[in-house]
N, C-alpha and C positions, 0 to 999 in steps of 0.2 A: 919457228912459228910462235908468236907471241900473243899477249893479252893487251888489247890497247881499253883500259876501263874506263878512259874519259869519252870513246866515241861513242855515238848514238846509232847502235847497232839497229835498233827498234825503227829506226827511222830512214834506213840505208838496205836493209836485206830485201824486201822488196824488188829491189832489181840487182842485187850484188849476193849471190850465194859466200864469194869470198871473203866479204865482206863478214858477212856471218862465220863463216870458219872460224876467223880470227877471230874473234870474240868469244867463241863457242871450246876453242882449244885448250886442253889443259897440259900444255907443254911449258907454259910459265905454270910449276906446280902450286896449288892451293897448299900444299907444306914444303916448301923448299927446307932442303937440306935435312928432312927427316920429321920437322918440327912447324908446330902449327906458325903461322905469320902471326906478328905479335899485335900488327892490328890489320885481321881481316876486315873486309869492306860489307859483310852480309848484307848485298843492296836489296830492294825493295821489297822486303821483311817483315813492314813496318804496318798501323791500322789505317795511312794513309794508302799507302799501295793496296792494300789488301778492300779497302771500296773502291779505287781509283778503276778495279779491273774486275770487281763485281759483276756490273752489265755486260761485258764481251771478253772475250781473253786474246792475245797477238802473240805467241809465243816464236820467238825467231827461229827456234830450230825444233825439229824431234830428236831428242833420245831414245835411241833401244839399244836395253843392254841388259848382261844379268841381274835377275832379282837378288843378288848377295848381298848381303848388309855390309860388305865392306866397299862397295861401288855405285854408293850412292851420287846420281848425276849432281845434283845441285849443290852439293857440299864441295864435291871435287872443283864446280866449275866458279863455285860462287857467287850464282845466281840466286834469284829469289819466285816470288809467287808472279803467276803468268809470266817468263821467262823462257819456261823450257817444257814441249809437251813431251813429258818421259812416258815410256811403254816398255816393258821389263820383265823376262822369264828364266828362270834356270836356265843355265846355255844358252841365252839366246836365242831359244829356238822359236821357228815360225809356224804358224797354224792361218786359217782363214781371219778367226778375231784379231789376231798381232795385224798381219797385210791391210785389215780392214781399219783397225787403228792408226796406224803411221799413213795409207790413204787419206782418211779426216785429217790431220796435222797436214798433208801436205797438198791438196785438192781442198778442203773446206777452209781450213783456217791460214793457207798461203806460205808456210814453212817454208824456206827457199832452202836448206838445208838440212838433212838425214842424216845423223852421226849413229853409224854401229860401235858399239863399246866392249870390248872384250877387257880381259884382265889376263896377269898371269894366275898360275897355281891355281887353276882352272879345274872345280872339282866336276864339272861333268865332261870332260876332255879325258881327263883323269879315269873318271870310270867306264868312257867309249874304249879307251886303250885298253883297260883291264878287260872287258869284256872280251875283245875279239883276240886277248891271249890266253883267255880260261875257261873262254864258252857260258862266263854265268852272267846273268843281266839282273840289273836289284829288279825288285816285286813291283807290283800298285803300276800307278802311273809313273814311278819317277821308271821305268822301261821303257817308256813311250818318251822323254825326254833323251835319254841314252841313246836310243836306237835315231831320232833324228842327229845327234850328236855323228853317229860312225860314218857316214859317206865322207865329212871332211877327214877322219882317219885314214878312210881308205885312200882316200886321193893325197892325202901327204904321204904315205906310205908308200905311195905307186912312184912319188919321188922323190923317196929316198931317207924321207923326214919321219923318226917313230920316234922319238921323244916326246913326252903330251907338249913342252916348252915351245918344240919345232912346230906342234900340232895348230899351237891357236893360231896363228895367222893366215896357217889355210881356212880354219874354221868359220874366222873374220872375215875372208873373202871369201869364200860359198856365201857368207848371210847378205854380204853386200851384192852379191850377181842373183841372188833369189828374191831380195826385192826390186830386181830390176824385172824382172817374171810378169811385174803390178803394170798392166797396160798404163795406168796412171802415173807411176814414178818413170817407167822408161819415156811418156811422152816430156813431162815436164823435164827430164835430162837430157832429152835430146833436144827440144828448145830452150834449152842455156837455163830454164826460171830454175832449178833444185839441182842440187849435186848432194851425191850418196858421197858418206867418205865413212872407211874401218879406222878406228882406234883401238892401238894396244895398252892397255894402261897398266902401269908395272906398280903395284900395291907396295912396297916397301917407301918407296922414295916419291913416288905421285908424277913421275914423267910417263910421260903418254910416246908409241911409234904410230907414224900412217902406214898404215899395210896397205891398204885399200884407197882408190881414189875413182870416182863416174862423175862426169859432168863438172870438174874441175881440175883445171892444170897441177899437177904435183909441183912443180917446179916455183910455181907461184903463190901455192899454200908453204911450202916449205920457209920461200924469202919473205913470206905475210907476216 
């Protein structure tokens, strides 16, 4: 799965989710080989782009994904302003405001594509495990984070998976089947217009796995 950056993604997703994939994937990594590119492209960055998209925004895809400072979408993907409409929590995790947001991205502003972003070294994954092996859950609301966090425990556990490592790509597809939940995302996926897809993105090296795929062929995001 690659990055084609001369095509005119903005101008094709509209009726091509896969289209967007590809574009959208950070499987050609934004630091190959460990080390930043020595001439990254930071497109539309600039004080022209930045009036050009003033009056309206078209962002080809949604991002959701952790709020971590190390998993920032746009740096990873090397996009720039009105690109990418990101929405982002610890873990991932989902409430009415998130489902209501990624809804506008993909009902109002026409998104044909939903990318879930996981990471590894996964620190609320990390802390669902701990919890349901010591009984203690941190304070405040980061519990209320936690505790969305453990049904994908449980259900990796149930087969077979207790490693937090093993963990996230169950976690990745629970968030990908619970926005399918969104009468709105399930209708646009079942008429071909948005396809939901999980990304695991591996923080040392910057290559991304698909765990997850609705509304698009794996087989044809992989040869994209």
């Amino acid at each position: 799965m690659s990055v084609d950056r001369g095509y005119d993604c903005h101008a094709s997703c509209a009726t091509s989710p896969l289209a967007c994939s590809t574009k959208a994937s950070p499987a050609q990594p934004r630091f190959p080989g460990g080390a930043l590119r020595t001439s990254p492209e930071h497109p539309n960055q600039d004080a022209t782009r930045r009036a050009e998209i003033a009056p309206s925004q078209q962002p080809f895809a949604v991002m959701f994904g952790c709020s971590g400072s190390r998993l920032a979408a746009e740096i990873i993907f090397d996009h720039g302003l009105g690109d990418l409409f990101v929405v982002r929590t610890a873990g991932h995790v989902m409430g009415p405001e998130v489902l209501g947001s990624i809804e506008y991205g993909v009902d109002v502003l026409g998104c044909p594509l939903v990318v879930v972003l996981g990471h590894d070294l996964y620190g609320a994954v990390g802390a669902a495990c701990a919890a349901l092996e010591d009984g203690m859950t941190p304070a405040g609301y980061i519990r209320d984070v936690v505790e969305r966090v453990t049904p994908s425990v449980l259900a990796a556990r149930a087969a077979g998976r207790v490693e937090p490592e093993d963990v996230l790509p169950e976690h990745i597809k629970h968030t990908v089947d619970l926005l399918l939940r969104s009468r709105v995302h399930a209708g646009k996926v079942a008429a071909g217009q948005t396809a939901v897809v999980g990304l695991c993105y591996r923080l040392a090296d910057g290559s991304a796995q698909l765990v997850a795929s609705r509304g698009l062929d794996a087989a044809a995001l992989a040869a994209s």
